[in-house]
BADOGU-13288 format. One line per 4 residues: number of its first residue (from 1); for each residue x, y, z of C-alpha. Coordinates in nm, 4 decimals. Each point is the difference from the previous one (the first is absolute). Example, Ala and Ser with C-alpha at 12.3 -4.5 7.8 and 13.67 -1.06 7.14 Angstrom:
BEGIN
1 = 1.2300/-0.4500/0.7800  0.1370/0.3440/-0.0660
! end
This chain:
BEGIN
1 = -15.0046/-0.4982/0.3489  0.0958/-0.3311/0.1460  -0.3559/-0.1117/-0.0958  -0.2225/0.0395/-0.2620
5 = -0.4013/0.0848/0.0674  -0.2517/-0.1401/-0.2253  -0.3362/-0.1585/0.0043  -0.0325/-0.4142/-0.0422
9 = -0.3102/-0.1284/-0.1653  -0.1976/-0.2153/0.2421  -0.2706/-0.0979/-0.1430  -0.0354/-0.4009/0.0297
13 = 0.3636/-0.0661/0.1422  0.1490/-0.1685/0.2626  0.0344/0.1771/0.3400  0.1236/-0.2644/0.2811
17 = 0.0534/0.1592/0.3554  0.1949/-0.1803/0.2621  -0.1633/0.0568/0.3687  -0.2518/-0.0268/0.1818
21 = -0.0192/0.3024/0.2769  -0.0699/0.4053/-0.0587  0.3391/0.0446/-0.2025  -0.1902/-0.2763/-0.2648
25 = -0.3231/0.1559/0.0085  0.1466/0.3727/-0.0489  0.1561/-0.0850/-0.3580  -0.3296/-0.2260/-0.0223
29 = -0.1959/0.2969/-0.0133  0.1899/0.2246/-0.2248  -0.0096/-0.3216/-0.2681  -0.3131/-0.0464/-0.0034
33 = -0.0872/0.3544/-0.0792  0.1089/-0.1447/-0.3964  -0.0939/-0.2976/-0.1538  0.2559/-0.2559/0.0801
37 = -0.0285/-0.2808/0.0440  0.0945/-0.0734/0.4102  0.1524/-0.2883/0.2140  0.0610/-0.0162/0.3435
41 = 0.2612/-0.2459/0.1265  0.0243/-0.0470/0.3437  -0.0655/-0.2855/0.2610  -0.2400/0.2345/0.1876
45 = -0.1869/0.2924/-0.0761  -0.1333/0.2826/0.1739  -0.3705/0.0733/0.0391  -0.0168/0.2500/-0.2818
49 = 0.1622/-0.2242/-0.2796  -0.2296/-0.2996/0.1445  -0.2901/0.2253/-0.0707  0.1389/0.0984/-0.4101
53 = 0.0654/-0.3874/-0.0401  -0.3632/-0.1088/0.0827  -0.1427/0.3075/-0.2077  0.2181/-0.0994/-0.3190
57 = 0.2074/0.2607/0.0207  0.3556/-0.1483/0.0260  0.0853/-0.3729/0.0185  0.2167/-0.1511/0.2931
61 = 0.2435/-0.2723/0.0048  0.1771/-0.1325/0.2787  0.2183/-0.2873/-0.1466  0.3791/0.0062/-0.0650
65 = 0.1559/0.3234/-0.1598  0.2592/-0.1076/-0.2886  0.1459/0.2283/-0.2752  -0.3078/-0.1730/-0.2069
69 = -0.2131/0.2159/0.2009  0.1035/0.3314/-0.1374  0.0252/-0.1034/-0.3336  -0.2235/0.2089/-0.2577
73 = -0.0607/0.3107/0.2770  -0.0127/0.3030/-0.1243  0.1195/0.1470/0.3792  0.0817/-0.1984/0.3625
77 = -0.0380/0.1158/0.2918  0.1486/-0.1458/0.2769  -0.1671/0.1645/0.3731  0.0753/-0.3063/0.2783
81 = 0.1184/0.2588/0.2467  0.3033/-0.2101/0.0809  0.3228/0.0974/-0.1447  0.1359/-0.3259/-0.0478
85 = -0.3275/-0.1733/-0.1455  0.0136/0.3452/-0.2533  0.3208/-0.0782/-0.1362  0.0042/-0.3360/-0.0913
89 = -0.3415/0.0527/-0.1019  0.1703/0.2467/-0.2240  0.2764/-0.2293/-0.1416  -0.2749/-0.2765/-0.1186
93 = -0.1973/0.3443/-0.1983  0.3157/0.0681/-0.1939  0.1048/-0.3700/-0.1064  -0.3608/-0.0186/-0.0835
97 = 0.0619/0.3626/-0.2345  -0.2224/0.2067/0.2375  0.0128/0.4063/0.0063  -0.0551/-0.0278/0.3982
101 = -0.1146/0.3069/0.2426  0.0945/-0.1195/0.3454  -0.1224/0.2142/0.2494  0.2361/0.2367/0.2194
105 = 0.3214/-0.1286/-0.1804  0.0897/0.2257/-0.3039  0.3199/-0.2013/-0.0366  -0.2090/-0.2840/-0.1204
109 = -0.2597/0.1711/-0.1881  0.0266/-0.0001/-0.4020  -0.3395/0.2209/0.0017  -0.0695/0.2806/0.2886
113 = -0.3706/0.0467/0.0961  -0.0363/0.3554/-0.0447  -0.2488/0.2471/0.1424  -0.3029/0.0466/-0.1935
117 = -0.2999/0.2188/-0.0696  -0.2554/-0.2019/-0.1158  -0.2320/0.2011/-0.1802  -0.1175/-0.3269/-0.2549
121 = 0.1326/0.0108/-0.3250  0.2163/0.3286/0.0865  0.2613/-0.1419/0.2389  0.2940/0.1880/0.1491
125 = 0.2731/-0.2249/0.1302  0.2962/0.1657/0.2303  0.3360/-0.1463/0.0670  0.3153/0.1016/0.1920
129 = 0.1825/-0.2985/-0.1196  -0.0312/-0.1417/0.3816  0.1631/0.3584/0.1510  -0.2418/0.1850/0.1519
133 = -0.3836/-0.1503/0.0244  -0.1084/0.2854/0.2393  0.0767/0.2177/-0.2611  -0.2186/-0.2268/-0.2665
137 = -0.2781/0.0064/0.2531  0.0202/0.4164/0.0065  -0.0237/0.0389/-0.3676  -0.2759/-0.2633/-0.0114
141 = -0.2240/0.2131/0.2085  0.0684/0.2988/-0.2043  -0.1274/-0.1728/-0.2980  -0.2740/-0.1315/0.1742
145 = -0.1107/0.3891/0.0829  0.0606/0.0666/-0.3468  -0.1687/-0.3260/-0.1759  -0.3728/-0.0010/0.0489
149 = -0.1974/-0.3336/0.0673  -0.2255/-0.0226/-0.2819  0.3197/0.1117/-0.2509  0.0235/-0.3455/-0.1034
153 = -0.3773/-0.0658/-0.0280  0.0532/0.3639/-0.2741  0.2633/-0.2012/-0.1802  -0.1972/-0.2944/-0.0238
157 = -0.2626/0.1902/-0.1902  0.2663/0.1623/-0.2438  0.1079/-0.2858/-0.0934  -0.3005/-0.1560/-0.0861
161 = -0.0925/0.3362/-0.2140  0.3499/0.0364/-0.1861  -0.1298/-0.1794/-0.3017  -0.2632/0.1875/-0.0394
165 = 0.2460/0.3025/0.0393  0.2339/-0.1449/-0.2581  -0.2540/-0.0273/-0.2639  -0.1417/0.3276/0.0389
169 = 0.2537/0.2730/0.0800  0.3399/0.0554/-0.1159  0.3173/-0.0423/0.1812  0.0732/0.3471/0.0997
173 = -0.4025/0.0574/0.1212  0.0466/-0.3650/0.1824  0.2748/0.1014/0.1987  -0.2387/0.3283/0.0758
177 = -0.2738/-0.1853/0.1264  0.2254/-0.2200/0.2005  0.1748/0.2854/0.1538  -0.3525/0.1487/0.0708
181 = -0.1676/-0.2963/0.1674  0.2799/-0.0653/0.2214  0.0933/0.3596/0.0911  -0.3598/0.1821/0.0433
185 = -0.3299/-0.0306/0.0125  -0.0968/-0.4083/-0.0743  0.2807/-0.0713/0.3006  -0.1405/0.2403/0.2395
189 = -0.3337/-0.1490/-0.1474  0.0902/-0.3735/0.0917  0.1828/0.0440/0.3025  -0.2600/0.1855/0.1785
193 = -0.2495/-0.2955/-0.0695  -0.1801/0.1061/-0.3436  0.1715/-0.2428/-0.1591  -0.2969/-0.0543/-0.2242
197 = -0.0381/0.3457/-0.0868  0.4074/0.0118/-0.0844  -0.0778/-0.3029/-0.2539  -0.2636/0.1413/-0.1645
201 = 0.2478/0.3515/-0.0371  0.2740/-0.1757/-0.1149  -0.2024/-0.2295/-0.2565  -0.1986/0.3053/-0.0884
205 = 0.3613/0.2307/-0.0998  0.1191/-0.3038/-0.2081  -0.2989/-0.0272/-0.2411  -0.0311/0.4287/-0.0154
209 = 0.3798/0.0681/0.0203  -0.1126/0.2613/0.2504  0.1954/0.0369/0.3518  0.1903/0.1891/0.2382
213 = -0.0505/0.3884/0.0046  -0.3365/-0.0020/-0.1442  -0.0842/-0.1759/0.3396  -0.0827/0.2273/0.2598
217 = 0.1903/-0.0017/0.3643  -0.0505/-0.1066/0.3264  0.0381/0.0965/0.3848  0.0969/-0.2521/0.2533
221 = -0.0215/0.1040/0.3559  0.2679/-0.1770/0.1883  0.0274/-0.0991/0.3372  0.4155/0.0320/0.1101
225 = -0.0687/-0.1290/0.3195  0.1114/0.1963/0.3413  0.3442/0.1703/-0.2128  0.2352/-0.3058/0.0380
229 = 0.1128/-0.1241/-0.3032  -0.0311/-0.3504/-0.0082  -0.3510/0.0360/0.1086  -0.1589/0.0846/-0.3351
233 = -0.1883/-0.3131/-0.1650  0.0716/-0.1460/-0.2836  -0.2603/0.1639/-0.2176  0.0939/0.3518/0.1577
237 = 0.3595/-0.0313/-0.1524  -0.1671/-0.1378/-0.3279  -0.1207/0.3026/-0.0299  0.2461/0.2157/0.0715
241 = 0.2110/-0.1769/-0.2643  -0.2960/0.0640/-0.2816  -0.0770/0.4006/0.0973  0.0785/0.2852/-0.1880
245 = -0.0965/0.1879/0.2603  0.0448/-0.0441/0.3646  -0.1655/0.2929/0.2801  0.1346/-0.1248/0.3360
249 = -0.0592/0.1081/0.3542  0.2156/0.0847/0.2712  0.1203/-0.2696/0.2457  0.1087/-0.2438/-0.2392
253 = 0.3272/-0.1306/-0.0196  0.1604/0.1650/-0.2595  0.1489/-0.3755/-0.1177  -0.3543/-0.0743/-0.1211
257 = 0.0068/0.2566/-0.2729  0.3174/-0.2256/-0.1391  -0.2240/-0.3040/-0.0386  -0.1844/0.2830/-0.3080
261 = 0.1645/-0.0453/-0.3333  0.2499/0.2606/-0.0623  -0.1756/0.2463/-0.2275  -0.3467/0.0159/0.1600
265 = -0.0492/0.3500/0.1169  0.0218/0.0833/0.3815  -0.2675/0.2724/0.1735  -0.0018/0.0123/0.3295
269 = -0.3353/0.0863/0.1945  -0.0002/-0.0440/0.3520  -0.1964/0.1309/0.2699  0.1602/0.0971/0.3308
273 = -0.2457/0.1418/0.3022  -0.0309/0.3663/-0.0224  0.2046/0.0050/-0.3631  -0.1739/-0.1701/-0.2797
277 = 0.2780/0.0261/-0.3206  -0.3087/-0.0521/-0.2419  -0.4042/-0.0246/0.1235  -0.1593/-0.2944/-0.0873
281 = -0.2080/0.1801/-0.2602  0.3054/0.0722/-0.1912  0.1859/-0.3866/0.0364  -0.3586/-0.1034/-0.1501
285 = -0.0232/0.2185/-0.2807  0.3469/-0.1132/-0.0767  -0.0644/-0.3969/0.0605  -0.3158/0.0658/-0.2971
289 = 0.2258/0.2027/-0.2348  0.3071/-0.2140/-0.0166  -0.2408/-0.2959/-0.0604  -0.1981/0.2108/-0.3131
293 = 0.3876/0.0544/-0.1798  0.0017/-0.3941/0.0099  0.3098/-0.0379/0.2993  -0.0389/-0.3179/0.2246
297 = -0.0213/0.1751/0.3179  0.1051/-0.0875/0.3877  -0.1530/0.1633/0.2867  0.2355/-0.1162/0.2631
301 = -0.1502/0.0221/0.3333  0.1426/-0.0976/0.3712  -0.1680/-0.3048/0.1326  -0.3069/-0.1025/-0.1553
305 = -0.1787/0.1986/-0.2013  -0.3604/-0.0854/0.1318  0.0893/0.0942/0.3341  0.0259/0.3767/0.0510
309 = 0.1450/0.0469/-0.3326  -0.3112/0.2518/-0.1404  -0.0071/-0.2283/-0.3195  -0.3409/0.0337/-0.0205
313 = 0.0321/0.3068/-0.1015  0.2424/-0.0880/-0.2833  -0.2151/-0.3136/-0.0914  -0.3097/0.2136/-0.0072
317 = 0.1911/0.2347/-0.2829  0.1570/-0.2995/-0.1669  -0.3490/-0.1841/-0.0415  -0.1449/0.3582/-0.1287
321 = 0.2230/0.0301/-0.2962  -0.0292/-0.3291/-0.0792  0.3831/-0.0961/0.0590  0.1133/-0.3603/0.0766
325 = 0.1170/-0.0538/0.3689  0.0858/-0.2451/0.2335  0.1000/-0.0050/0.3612  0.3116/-0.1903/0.1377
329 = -0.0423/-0.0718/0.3806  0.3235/0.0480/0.2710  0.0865/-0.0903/0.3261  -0.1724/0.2725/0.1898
333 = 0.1246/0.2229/0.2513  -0.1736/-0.1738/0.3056  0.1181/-0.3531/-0.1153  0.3431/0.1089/-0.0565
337 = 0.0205/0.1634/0.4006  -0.0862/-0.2651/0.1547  0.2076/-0.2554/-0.1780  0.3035/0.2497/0.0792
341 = -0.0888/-0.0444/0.3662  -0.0475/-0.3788/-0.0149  -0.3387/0.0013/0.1380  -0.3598/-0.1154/-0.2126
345 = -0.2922/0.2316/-0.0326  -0.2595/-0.2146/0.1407  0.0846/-0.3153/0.3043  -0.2410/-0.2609/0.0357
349 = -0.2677/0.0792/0.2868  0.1735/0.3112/0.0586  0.0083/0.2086/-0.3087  -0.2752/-0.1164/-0.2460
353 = -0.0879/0.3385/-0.1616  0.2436/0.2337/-0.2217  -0.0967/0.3220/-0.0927  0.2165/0.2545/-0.2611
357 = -0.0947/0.3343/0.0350  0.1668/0.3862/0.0394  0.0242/0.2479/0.2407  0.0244/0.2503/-0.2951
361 = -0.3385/0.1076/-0.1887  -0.0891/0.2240/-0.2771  -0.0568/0.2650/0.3141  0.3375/-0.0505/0.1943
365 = 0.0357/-0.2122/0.2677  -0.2242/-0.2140/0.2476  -0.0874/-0.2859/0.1733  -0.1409/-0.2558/-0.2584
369 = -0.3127/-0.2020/0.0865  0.1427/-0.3038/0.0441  0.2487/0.1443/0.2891  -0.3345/0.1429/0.1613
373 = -0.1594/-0.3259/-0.0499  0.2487/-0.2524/0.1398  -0.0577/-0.3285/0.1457  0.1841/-0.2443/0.1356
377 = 0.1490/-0.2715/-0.2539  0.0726/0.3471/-0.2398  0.3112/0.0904/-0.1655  0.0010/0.3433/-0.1447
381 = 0.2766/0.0748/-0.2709  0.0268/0.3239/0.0081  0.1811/0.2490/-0.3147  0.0671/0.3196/-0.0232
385 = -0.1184/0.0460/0.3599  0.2879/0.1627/0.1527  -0.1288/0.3336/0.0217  -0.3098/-0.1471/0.1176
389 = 0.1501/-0.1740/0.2837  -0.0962/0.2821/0.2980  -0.3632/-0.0259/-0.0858  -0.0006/-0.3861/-0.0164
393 = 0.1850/-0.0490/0.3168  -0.2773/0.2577/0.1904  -0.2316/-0.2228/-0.1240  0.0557/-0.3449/0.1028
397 = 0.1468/0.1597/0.3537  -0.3419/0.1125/0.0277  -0.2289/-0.2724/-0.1976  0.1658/-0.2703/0.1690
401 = 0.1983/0.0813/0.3562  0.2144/-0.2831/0.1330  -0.0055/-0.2216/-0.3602  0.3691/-0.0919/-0.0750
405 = 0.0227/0.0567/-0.3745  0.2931/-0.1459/-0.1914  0.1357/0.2833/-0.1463  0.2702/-0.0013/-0.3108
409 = 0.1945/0.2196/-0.2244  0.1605/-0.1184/-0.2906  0.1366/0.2802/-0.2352  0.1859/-0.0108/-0.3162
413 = -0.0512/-0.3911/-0.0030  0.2279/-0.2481/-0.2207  0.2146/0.2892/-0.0770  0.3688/-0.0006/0.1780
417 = -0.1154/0.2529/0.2247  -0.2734/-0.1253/0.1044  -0.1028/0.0499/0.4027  -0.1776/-0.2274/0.1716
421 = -0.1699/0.1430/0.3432  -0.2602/-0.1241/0.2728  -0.1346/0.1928/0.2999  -0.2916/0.0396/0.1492
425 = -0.2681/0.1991/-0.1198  0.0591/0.3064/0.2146  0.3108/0.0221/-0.1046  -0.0579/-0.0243/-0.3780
429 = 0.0537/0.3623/-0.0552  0.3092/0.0522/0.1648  0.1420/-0.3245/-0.1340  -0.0608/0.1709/-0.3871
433 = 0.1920/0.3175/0.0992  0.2522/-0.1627/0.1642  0.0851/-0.2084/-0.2477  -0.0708/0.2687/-0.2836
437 = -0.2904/-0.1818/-0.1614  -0.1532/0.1989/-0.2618  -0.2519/-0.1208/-0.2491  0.1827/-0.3181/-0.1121
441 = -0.1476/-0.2127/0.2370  -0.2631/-0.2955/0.1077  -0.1897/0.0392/0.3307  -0.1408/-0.3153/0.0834
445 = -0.2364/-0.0211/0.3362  -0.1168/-0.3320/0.0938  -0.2577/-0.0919/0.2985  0.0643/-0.4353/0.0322
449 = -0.2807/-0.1819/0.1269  0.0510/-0.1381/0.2975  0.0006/-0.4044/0.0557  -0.2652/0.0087/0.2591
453 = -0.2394/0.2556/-0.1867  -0.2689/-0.1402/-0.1629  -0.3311/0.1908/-0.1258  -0.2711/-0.0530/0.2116
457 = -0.2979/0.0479/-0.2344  0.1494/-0.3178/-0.1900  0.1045/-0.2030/0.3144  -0.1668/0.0978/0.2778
461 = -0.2203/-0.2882/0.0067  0.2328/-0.2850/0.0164  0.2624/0.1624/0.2419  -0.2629/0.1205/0.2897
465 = -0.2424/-0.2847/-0.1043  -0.3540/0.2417/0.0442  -0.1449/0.0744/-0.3587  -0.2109/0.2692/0.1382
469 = 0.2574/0.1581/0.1050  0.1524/0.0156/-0.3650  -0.3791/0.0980/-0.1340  -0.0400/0.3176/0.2596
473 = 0.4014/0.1119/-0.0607  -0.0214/-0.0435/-0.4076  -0.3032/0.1838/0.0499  0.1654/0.3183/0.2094
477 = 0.3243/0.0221/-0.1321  -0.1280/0.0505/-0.3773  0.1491/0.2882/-0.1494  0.2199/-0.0046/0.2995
481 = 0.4073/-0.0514/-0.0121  0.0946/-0.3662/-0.0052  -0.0152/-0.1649/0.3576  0.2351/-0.2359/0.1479
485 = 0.0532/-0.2821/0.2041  0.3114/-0.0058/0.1537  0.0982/-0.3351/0.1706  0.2705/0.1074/0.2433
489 = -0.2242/0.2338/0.1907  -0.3312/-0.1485/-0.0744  -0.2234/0.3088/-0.0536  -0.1154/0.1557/-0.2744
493 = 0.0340/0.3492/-0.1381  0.1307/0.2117/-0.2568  0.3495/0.0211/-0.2210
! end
């Protein structure tokens, strides 16, 4: 190692910073996330440091830098953003027996900022001695999938309790309890926001010695997001990382599975159309009796699990045998196909209602309601509707003759092969077997509202100026399909 990583206490001592633009306020920020003491030298200062002077926060000066000024520091930073101001800069730090950072020159640097997960008081601090901060910036995110947010919060509260853990249990029944807050049921406790509950657990196992298998387990029904893997929250891989047990469905990346801990037990259980490799009943049944042998279990679902995902069904058995559960949302499918295509699921005075629904029901396929009920300023997401695409074309064709609807196909979205397809509504079916779309798809059918339509029963007053006009039309179109005024043509009648 050409240098040496450890942690500098901060508490009270001298941080001065030389600059006053973004490079300045950057290492401002990361300082001031311990409690240093901070200066700011610089003749000018930017907005943001103006704005942490006046609150207290750091103190400026703007008079003439000698070696006297870096004198006592425990670190200086020098951020001018002008090479030649940096260095000499520099030279005063070290006659003035500074350990100086100076930003984008390693060569001059006694102390490299690393990259660091700050998860308050556990900190994780990565280095590549200056070689390769891409790389740094990689393993940072994996830890930050891996680290929760509230970890530190958890440590917090063991600390304060280790005294009490000290004088009451042994050393080998310490290290125990330790191991079993950290690695089961107070973690999953606190991180899922019962961190009130987890204290009263943990303080409740130190006074009775009792923890960890007598405690019952636990189901968590994960959301894994549209199959990609880097699409799984935070919590979601959490999870994975605490189960014993993980039943997963199909169109996941298989990558996700690696984010589980090594030993936790793989079942597969998906559903394909037509082939279902377990019913529901059965993946149920199995959810409640992994739970009653005490196993942390992961239901691993595609997308979100509140959307199409039958977990009622599962929550229904999991709140009859009185087995702890939570739910951990996911990027679902109709969120994930339309960020693939680059376009938003509602626009501003053309799109302002979204509806989720399936062309698949308990009794095969059909034409949902919504699809029967369309009006303008509606997108429909659409899933598992391919097989019911016949039956919804016939429809609109014959609800709604001459309306252009958007129509779009997005099928195994965020995956690599993804395909991304528009045509017109007509052709909808012959685009899917063209293109071999099965089941793995989003159909999404959008009707825009048009600039110059504007509701009559609302408006009608103010644009044709006759009130009684308004009064007799509210009073005959009730019930009625929404009327229109349509400025370009100026004449009223039906959409």
């Amino acid at each position: 190692m050409k240098t040496f990583p450890m942690f500098l206490q901060m508490a009270g001592r001298r941080v001065v910073i030389m600059g006053g633009g973004e490079q300045a306020a950057q290492k401002t920020r990361l300082i001031l996330k311990t409690e240093a003491t901070v200066e700011i030298w610089a003749p000018a200062v930017d907005a943001e440091l103006s704005a942490l002077a006046a609150s207290g926060r750091v103190a400026l000066h703007s008079g003439t830098i000698t070696p006297e000024s870096f004198s006592g520091t425990a670190l200086a930073f020098i951020a001018t953003g002008c090479p030649g101001a940096d260095m000499a800069l520099h030279a005063l730090a070290k006659e003035g027996g500074a350990t100086v950072n100076v930003v984008d020159q390693p060569q001059l640097c006694d102390a490299i900022t690393p990259s660091i997960v700050d998860r308050d008081p556990v900190v994780v601090a990565i280095g590549t001695e200056g070689t390769a901060p891409v790389l740094a910036r990689q393993i940072k995110t994996k830890l930050e999938e891996m680290l929760e947010p509230g970890l530190g919060d958890l440590a917090f509260l063991a600390g304060r309790l280790r005294t009490k853990a000290s004088a009451r249990l042994g050393p080998r029944a310490r290290r125990d309890l330790w191991r079993w807050v950290f690695n089961d049921s107070p973690r999953w406790m606190f991180t899922s926001g019962a961190e009130r509950e987890a204290a009263k657990l943990i303080k409740s196992a130190i006074e009775t010695g009792e923890f960890g298998a007598a405690k019952g387990g636990s189901v968590s029904l994960v959301g894994a997001g549209p199959g990609a893997k880097d699409l799984i929250t935070l919590r979601g891989v959490q999870r994975l990382q605490e189960a014993d047990v993980i039943y997963y469905d199909r169109l996941l990346d298989p990558e996700i599975l690696e984010l589980a801990r090594r030993d936790a037990e793989r079942i597969y259980v998906g559903k394909a159309p037509g082939c279902h490799s377990w019913p529901q009943e059965k993946i149920t049944q199995t959810l409640v009796m992994s739970a009653k042998r005490g196993q942390r279990v992961v239901r691993l679902k595609c997308g979100d699990p509140g959307v199409f995902g039958r977990s009622t069904e599962e929550i229904d058995a999991l709140k009859a045998n009185g087995i702890d559960f939570e739910i951990v949302p996911g990027v679902t499918a109709a969120c994930a196909a339309a960020a693939s295509s680059g376009a938003s699921l509602t626009d501003r005075g053309k799109i302002d209602t979204l509806v989720l629904t399936t062309g698949h029901r308990q009794d095969g396929y059909t034409v949902p309601e919504p699809v029967r009920d369309i009006k303008p300023g509606t997108c429909v997401a659409l899933y598992m509707a391919v097989g019911a695409a016949p039956q919804i074309v016939k429809h609109l064709e014959t609800a709604h003759p001459g309306v252009h609807f958007d129509t779009q196909i997005v099928a195994k979205a965020q995956r690599k092969d993804q395909k991304i397809l528009s045509c017109s509504l007509g052709d909808l079916e012959t685009t899917l077997v063209a293109n071999k779309v099965a089941g793995e798809a989003m159909v999404f059918i959008r009707w825009p509202r048009e600039a110059h339509q504007v509701d009559i029963v609302s408006s009608a007053p103010s644009m044709l100026g006759r009130p009684g006009m308004h009064d007799n039309l509210t009073s005959r179109l009730r019930g009625q399909k929404p009327v229109y005024f349509d400025n370009a043509e100026a004449s009223i009648g039906r959409r």
